[in-house]
KEKE-3310 file (N, C-alpha, C; in steps of 0.2 Angstrom, whole numbers, plus 5000, padded with zeros to 4 digits):
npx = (5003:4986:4973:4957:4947:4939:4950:4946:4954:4962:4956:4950:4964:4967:4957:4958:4972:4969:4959:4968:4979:4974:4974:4986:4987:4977:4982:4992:4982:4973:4983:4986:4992:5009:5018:5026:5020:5019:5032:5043:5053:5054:5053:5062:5062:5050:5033:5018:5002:4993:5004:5007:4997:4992:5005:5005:4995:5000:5011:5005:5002:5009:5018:5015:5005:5002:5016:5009:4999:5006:5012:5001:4995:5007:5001:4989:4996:5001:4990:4983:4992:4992:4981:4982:4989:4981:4972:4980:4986:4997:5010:5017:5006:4990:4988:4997:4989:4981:4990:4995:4982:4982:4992:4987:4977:4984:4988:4979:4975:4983:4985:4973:4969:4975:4996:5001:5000:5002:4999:5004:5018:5016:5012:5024:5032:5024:5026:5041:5041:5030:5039:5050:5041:5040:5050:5051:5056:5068:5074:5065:5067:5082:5079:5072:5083:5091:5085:5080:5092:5100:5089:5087:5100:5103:5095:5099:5110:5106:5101:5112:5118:5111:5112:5124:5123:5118:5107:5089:5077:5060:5058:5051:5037:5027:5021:5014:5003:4998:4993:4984:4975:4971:4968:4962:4953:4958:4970:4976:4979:4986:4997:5003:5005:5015:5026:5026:5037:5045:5036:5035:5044:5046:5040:5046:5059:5055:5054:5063:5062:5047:5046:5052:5043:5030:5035:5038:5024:5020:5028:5020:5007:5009:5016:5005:5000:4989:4979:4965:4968:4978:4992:4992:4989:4998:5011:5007:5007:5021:5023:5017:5025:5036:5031:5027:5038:5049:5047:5037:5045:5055:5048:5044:5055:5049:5045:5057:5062:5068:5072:5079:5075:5065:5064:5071:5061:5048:5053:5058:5058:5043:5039:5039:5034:5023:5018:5018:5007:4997:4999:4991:4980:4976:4973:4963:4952:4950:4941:4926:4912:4916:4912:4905:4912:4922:4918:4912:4927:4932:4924:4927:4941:4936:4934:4945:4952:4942:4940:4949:4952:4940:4943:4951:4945:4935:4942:4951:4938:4936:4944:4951:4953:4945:4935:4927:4935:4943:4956:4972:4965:4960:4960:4972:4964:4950:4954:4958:4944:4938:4945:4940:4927:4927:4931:4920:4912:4915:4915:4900:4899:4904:4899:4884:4888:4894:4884:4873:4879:4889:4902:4915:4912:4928:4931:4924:4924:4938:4936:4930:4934:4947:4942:4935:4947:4955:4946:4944)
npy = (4901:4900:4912:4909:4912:4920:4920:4914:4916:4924:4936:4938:4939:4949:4958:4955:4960:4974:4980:4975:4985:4997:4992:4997:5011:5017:5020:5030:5039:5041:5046:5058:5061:5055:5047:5040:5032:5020:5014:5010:5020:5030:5025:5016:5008:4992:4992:5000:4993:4998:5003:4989:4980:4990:4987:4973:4973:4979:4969:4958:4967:4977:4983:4969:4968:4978:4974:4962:4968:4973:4963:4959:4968:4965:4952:4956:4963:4952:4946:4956:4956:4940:4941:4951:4944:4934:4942:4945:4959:4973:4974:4985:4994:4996:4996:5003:5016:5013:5011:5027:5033:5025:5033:5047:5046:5041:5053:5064:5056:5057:5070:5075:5069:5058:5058:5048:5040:5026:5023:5030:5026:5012:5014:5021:5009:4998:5003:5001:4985:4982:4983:4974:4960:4961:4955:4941:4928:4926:4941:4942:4934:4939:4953:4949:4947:4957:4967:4964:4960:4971:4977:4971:4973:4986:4989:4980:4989:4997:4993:4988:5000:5006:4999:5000:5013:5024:5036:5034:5037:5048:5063:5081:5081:5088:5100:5095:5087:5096:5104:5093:5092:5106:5112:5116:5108:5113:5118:5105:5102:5112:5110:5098:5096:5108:5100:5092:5084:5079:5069:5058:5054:5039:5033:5033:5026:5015:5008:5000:4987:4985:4982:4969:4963:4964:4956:4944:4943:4941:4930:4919:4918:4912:4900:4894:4896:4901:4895:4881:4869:4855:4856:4870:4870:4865:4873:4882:4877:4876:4891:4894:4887:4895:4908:4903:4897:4905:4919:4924:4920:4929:4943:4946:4955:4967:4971:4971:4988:5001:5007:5001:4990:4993:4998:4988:4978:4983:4982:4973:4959:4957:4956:4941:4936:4940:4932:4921:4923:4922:4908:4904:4909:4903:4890:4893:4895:4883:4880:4875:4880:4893:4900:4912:4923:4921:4927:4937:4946:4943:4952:4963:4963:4966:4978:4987:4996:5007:5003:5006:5018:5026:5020:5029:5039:5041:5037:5050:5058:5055:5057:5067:5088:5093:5088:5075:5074:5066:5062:5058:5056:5045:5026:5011:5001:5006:5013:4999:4995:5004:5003:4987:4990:4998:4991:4980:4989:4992:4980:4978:4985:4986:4972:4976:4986:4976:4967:4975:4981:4977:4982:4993:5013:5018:5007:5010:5023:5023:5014:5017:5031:5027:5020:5032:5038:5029:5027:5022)
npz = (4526:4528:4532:4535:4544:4558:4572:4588:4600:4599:4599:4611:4617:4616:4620:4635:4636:4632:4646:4657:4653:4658:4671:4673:4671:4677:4689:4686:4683:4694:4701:4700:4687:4692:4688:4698:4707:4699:4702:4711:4715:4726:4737:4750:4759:4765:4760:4766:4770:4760:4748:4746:4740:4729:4722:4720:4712:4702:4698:4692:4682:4677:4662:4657:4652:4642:4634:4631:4622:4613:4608:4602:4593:4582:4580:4574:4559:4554:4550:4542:4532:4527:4522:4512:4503:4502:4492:4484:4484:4485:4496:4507:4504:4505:4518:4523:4524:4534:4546:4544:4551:4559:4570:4568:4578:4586:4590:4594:4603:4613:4615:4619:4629:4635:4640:4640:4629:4617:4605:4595:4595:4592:4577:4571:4573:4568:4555:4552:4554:4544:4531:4535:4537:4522:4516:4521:4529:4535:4535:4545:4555:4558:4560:4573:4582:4582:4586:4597:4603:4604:4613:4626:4630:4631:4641:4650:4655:4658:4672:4677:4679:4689:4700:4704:4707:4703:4703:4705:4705:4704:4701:4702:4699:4705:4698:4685:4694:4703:4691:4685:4696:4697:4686:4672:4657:4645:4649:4653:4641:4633:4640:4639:4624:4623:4630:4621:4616:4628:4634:4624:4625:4631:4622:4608:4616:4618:4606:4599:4605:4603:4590:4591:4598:4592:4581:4588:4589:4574:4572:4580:4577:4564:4565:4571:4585:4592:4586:4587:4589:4590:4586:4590:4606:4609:4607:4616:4627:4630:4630:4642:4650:4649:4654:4668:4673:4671:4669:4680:4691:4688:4687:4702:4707:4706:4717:4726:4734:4729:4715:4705:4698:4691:4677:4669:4673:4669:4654:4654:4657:4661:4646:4645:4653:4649:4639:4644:4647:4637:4636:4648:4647:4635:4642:4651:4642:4639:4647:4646:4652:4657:4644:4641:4647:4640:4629:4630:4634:4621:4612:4619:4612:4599:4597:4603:4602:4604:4615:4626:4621:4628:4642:4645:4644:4652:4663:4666:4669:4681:4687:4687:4690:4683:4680:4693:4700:4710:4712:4721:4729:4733:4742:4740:4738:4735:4724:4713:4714:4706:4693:4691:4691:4679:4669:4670:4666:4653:4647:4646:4637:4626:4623:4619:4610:4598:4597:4592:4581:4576:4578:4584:4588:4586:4578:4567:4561:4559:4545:4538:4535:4532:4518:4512:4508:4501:4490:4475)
capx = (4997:4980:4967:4950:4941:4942:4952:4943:4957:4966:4952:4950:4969:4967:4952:4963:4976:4966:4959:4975:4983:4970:4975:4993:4987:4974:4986:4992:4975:4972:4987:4987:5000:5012:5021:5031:5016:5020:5038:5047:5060:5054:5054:5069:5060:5046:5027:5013:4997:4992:5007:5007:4991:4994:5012:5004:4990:5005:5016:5000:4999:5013:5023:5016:4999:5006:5021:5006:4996:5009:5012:4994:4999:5011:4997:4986:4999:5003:4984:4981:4997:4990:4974:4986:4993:4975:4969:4985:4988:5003:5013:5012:5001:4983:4992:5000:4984:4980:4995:4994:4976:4985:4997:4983:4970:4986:4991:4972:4972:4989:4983:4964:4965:4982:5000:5007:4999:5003:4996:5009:5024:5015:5012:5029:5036:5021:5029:5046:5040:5029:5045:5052:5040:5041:5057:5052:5057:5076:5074:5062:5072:5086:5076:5072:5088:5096:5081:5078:5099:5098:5085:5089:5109:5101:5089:5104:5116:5103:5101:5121:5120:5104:5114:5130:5121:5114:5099:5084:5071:5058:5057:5049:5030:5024:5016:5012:5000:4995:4990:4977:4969:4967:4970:4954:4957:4961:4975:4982:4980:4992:5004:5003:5007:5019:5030:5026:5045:5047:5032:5037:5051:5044:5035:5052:5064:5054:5052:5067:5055:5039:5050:5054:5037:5028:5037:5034:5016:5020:5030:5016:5004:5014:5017:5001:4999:4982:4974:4961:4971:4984:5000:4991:4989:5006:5012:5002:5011:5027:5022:5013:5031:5039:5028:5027:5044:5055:5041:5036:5051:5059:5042:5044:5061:5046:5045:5062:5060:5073:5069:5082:5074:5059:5064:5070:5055:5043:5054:5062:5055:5037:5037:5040:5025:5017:5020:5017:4999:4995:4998:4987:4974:4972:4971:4957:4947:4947:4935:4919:4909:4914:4913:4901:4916:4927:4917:4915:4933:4933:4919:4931:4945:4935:4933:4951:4954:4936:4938:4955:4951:4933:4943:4955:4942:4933:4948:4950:4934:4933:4950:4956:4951:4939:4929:4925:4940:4946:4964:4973:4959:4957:4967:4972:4955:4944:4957:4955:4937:4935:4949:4934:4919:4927:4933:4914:4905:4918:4912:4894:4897:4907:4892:4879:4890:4896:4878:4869:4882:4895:4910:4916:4914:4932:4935:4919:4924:4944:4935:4926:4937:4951:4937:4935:4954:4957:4942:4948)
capy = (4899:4905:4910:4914:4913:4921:4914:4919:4918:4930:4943:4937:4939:4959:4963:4957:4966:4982:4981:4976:4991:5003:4990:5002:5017:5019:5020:5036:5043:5044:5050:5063:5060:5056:5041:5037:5029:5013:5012:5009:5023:5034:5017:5013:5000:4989:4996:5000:4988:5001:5001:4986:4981:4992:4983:4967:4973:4981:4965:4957:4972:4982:4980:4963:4966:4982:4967:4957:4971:4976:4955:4957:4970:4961:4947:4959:4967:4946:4943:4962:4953:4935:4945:4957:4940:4929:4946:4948:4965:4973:4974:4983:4993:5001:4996:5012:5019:5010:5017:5033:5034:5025:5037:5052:5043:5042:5060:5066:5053:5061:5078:5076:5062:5054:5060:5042:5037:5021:5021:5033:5022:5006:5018:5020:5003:4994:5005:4997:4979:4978:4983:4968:4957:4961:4954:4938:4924:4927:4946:4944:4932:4943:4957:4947:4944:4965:4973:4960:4960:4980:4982:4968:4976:4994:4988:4979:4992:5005:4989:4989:5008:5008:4994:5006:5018:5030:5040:5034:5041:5053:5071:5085:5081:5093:5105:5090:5086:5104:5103:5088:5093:5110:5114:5115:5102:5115:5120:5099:5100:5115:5106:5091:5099:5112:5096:5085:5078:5074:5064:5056:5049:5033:5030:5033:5024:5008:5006:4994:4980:4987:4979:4963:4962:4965:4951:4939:4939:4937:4923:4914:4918:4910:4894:4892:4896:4904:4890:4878:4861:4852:4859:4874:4867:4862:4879:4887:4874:4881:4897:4894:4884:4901:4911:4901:4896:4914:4925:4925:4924:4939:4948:4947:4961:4973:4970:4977:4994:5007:5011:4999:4985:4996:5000:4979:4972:4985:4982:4965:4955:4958:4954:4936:4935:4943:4928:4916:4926:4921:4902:4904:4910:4898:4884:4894:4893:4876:4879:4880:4883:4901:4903:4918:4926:4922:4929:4943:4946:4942:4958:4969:4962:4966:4984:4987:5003:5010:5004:5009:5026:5025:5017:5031:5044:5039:5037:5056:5063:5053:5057:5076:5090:5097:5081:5071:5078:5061:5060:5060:5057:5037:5021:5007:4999:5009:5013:4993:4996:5010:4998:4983:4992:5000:4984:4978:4992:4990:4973:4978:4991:4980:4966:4981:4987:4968:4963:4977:4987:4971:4984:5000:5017:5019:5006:5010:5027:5021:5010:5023:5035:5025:5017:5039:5038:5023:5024:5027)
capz = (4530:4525:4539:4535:4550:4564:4579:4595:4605:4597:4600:4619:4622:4615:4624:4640:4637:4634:4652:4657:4653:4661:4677:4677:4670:4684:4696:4687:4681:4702:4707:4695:4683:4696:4687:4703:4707:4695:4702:4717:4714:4731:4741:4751:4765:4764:4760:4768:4766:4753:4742:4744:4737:4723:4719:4721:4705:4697:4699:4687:4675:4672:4660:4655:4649:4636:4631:4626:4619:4609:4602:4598:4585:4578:4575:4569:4556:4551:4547:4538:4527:4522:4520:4506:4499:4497:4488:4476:4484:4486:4502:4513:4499:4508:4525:4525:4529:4541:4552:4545:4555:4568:4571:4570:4582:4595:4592:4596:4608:4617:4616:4621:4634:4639:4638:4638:4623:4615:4596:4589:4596:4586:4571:4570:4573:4560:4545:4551:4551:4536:4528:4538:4534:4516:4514:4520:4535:4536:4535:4552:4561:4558:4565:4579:4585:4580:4589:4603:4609:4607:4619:4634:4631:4633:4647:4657:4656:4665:4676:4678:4681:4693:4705:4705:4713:4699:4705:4701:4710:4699:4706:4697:4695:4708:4694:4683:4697:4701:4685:4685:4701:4699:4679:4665:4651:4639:4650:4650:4633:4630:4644:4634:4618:4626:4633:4618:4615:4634:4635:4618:4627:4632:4616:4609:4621:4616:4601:4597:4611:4601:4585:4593:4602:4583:4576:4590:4586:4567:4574:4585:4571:4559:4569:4574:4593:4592:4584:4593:4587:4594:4587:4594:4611:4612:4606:4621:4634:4631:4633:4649:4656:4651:4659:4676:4679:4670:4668:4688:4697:4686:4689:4707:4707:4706:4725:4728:4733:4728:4710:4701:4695:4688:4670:4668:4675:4666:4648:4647:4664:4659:4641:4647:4658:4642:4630:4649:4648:4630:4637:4654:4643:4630:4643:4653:4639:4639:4654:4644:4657:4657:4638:4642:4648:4637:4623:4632:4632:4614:4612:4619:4609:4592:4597:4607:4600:4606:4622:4624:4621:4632:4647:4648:4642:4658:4670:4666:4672:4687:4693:4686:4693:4678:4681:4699:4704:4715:4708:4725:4736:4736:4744:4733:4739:4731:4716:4712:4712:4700:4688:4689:4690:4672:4667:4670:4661:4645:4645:4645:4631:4622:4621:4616:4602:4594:4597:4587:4576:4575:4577:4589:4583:4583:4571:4559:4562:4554:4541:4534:4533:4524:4512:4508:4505:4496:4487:4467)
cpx = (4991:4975:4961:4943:4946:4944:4949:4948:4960:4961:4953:4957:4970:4964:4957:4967:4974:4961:4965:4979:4979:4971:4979:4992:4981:4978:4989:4988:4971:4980:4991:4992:5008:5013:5025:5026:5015:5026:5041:5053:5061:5052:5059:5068:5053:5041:5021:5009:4994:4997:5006:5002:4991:5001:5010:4999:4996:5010:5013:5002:5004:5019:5021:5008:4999:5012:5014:5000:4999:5011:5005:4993:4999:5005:4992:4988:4998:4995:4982:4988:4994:4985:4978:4987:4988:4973:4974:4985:4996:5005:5018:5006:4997:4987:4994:4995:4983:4985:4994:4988:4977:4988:4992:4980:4977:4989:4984:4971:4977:4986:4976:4965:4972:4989:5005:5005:5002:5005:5001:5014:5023:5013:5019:5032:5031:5023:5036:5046:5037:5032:5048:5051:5040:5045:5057:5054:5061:5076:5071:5066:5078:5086:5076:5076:5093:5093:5080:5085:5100:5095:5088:5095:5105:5098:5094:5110:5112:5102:5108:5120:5116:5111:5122:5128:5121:5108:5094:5076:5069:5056:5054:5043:5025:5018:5014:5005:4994:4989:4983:4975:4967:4965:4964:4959:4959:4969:4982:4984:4986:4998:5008:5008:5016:5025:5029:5033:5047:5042:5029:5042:5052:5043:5044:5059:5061:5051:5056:5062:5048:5042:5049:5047:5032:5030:5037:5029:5015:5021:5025:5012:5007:5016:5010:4997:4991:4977:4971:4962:4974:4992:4998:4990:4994:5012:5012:5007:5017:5027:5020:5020:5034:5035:5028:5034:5049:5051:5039:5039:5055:5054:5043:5048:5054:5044:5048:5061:5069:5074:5073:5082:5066:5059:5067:5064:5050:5044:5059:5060:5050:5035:5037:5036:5021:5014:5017:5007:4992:4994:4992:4981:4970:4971:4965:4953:4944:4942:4929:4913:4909:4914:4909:4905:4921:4924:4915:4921:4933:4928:4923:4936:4942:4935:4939:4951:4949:4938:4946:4955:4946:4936:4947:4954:4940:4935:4949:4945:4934:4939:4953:4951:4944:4935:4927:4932:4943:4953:4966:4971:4958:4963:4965:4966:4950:4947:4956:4949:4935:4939:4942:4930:4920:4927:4925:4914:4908:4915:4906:4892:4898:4902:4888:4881:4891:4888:4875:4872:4889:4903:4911:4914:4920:4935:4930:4922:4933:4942:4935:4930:4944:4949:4937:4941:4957:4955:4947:4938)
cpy = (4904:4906:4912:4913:4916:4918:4916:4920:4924:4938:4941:4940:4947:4960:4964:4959:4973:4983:4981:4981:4996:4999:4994:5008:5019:5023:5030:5042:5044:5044:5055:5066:5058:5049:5037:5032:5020:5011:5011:5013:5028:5029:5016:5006:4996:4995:4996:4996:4992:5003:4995:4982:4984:4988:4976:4968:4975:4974:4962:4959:4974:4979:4973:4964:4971:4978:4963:4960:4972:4968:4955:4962:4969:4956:4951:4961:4959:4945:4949:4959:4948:4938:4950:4952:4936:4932:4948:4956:4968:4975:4979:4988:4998:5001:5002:5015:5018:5012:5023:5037:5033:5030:5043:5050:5045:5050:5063:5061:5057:5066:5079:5072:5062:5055:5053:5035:5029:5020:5023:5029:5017:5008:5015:5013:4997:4998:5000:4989:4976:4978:4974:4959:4953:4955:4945:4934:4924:4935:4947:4939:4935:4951:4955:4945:4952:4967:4971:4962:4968:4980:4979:4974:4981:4993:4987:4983:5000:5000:4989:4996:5010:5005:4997:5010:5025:5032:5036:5031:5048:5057:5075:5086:5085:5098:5102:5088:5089:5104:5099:5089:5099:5113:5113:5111:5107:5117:5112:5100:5103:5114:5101:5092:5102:5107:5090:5079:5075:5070:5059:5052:5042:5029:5028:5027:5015:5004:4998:4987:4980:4983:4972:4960:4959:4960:4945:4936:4938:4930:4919:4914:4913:4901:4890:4891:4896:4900:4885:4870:4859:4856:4867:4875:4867:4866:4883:4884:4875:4887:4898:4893:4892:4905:4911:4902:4902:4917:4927:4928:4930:4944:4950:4953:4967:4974:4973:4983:4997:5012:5007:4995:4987:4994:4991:4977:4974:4981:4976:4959:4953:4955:4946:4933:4935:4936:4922:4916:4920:4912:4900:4904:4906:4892:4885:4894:4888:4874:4880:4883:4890:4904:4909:4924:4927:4926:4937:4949:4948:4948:4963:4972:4967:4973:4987:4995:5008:5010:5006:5017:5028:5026:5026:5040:5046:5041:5047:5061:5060:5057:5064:5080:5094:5092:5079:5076:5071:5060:5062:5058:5048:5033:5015:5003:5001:5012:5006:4994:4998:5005:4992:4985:4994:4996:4981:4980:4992:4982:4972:4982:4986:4974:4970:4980:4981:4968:4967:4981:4983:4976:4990:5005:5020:5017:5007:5018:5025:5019:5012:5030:5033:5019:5026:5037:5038:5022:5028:5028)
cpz = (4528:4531:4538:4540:4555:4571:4584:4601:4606:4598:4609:4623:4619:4620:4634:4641:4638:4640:4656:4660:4657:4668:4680:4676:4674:4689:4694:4684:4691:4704:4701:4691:4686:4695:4692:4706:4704:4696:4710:4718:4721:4737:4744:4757:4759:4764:4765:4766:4761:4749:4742:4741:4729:4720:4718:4713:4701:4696:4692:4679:4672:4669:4653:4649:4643:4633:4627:4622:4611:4603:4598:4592:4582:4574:4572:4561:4550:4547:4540:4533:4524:4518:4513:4501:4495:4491:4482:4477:4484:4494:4503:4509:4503:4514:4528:4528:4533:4546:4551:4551:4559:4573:4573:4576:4588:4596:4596:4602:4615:4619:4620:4628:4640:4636:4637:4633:4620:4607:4594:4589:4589:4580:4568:4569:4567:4554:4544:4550:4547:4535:4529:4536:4528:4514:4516:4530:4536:4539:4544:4558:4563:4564:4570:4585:4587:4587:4597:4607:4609:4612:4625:4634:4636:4641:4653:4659:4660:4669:4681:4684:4687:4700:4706:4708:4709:4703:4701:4701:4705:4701:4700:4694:4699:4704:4689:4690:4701:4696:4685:4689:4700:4690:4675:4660:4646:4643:4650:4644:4629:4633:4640:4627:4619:4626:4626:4619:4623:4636:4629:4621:4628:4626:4610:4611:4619:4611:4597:4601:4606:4594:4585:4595:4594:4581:4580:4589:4579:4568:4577:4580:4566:4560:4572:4580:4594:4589:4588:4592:4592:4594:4591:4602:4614:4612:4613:4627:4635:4634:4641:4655:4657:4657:4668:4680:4676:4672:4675:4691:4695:4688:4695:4709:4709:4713:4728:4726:4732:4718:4704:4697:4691:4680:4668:4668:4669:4657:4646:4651:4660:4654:4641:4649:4651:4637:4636:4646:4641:4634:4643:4650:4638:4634:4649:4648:4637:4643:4651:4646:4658:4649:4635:4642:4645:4631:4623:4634:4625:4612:4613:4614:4600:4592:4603:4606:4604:4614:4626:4624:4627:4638:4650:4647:4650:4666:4671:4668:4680:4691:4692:4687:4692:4679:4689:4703:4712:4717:4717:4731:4739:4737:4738:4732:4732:4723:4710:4710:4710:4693:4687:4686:4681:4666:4664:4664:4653:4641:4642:4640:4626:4617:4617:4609:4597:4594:4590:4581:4575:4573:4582:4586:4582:4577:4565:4556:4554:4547:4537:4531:4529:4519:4509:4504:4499:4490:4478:4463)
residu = (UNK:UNK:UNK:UNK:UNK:UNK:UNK:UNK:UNK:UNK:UNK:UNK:UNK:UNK:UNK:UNK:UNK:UNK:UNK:UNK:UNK:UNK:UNK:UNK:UNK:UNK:UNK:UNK:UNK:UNK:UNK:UNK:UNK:UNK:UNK:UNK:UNK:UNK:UNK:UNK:UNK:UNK:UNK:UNK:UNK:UNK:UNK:UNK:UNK:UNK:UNK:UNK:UNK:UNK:UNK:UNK:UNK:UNK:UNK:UNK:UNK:UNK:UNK:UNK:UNK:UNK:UNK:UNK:UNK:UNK:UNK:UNK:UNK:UNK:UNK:UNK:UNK:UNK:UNK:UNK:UNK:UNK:UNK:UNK:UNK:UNK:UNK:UNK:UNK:UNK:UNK:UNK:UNK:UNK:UNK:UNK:UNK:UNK:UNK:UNK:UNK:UNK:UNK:UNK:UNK:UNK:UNK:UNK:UNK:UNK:UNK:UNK:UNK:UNK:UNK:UNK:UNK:UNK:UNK:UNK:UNK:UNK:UNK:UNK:UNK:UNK:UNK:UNK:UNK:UNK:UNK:UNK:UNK:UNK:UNK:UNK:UNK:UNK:UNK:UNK:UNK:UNK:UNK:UNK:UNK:UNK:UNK:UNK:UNK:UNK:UNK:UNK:UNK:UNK:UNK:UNK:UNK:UNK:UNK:UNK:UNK:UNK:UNK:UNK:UNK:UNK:UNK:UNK:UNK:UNK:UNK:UNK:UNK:UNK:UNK:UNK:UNK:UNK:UNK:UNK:UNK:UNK:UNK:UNK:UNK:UNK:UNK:UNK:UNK:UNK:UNK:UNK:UNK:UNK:UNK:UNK:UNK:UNK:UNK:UNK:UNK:UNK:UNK:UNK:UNK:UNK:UNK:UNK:UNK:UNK:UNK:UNK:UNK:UNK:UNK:UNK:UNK:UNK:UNK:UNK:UNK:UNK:UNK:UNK:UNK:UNK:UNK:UNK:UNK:UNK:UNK:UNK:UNK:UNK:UNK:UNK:UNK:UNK:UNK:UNK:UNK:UNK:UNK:UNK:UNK:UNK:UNK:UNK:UNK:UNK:UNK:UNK:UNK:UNK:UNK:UNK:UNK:UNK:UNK:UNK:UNK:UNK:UNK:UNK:UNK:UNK:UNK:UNK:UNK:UNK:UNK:UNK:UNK:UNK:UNK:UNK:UNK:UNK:UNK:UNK:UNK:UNK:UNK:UNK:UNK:UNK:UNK:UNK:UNK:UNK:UNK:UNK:UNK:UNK:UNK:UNK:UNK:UNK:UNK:UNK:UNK:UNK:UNK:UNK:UNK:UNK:UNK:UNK:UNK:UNK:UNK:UNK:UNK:UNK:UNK:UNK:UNK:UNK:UNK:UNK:UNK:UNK:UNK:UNK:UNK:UNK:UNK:UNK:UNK:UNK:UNK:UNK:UNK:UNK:UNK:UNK:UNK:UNK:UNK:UNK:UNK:UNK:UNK:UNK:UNK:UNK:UNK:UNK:UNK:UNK:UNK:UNK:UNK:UNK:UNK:UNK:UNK:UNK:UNK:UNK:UNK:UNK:UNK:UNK:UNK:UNK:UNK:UNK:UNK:UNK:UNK:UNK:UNK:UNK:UNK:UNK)
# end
């Protein structure tokens, strides 16, 4: 299938992922690294109107909007392919660059900013599914089926093990939190660095899903979902059933408290909703009366990477203790609030940039530097 325009939806469902995400990474950019913040492990009744509040944004976000971040990958990786196949290049060929940058951008992003990074994980997992790719539509089904039953197994056997009455409640972030309200940035940084591998574990731990997830969006890409037809229509209404009637009611577990149904919801729940999302979204856009908004959406999308960095450059001065110093100090209220209001001003930058420089400076910033590279 050959694409040569661009899909708008396919920028629209980025940019809301990359707000999205700063929906659940808020939560532990004000409470100062204090991931128990996004789980239910230190929970044993019912919550306050300010957990609850937060669990009802997270119910949303976590989990589902990095599941649909990370399909949007995948379509990126499928396009940066037909794009290798129109041109008679080789596969995966320049590509490589393009991860190897990915992969620097999320070390410098780890080290400088935020310790639960993202980019390096999809580095690593776009070198295994070019490969993938390469080989073809058997090869990826194949993958689809190793990587996919690996993870749920893994997911339900800490499921199993949680509902047996394993611990799993997360203790130990006392001087992690210390740290962000009283600590100078060069001191997160050598924390950061110091702990690399235990906060690599994540990135790590889900990479088999980041496989599966990646090859979904080749897969939707490839079928046609993101198209503005009919088979594309009809693509989307699928997804939308999943989403409504599994994707939901599995989401809801995040409600029980005690800690058990956390690491499910967040990593096999979620990505359900995620794929629900992609369907919700292509049939609000049939509303064209907000097509202001959708296109502003699709603005952010085209510069993900930028704002991505931006949102969670930002979150860090408001909330650590070298900047605004809030981290700690607000209720889920005013936490929601600082999540919009950023959400907004990403919107507003986002327009600027697209309107007069038609791209981010993190991706002119990539382009440009693997054009030096590349260049012979």
């Amino acid at each position: 299938m050959k694409v040569q325009q661009r899909l708008p939806l396919i920028d629209l469902l980025r940019g809301f992922a990359v707000l999205g995400t700063l929906g659940t990474n808020i939560w532990i950019f004000a409470n100062l690294g204090d991931i128990s913040y996004i789980t239910t492990s230190n929970y044993s009744g019912w919550w306050s109107l300010n957990d609850f509040l937060r669990m009802t944004v997270l119910f949303f976000v976590n989990g589902k909007l990095l599941g649909l971040l990370t399909i949007m990958f995948g379509v990126g990786l499928e396009l940066k392919y037909q794009q290798a196949l129109r041109k008679g290049n080789a596969w995966p060929g320049m590509y490589i660059w393009t991860i190897v940058f990915l992969f620097m951008e999320g070390f410098i992003h780890f080290t400088l900013v935020m310790e639960y990074d993202i980019l390096m994980s999809y580095a690593v997992t776009a070198v295994i599914v070019a490969f993938i790719v390469k080989f073809g539509d058997k090869a990826i089904k194949r993958a689809l089926y190793v990587f996919g039953s690996f993870h749920a197994l893994m997911i339900l056997l800490i499921l199993v093990s949680a509902l047996l009455g394993a611990n799993a409640s997360i203790t130990g972030l006392d001087p992690v939190v210390s740290l962000y309200e009283y600590g100078t940035w060069f001191e997160q940084i050598q924390y950061r660095l110091t702990h690399f591998l235990y906060y690599r574990t994540e990135a790590i731990f889900i990479i088999p899903m980041n496989i599966f997830l990646f090859l979904l969006g080749v897969k939707l890409m490839r079928n046609g979902v993101f198209s503005q037809n009919d088979k594309g229509r009809q693509a989307r209404q699928k997804l939308f059933k999943i989403g409504i009637f599994i994707g939901i009611p599995l989401n809801f577990l995040i409600f029980i408290p005690g800690g058990a149904f956390d690491l499910p919801v967040r990593y096999l729940f979620a990505p359900i909703l995620s794929i629900g999302y992609i369907g919700i979204l292509g049939k609000m856009i049939e509303y064209k009366k907000l097509d202001w908004l959708w296109k502003r959406f699709g603005e952010i999308g085209k510069m993900s990477l930028s704002c991505y960095v931006l949102q969670n450059v930002i979150a860090s001065i408001i909330f650590y203790g070298w900047g605004l110093g809030l981290g700690g100090k607000l209720n889920s209220i005013e936490v929601i609030g600082i999540w919009l209001t950023l959400s907004l001003l990403q919107l507003f930058i986002a327009h600027l940039c697209i309107k007069h420089f038609h791209v981010g400076p993190m991706e002119w910033i990539r382009k440009h530097a693997i054009q030096s590279v590349t260049q012979k």
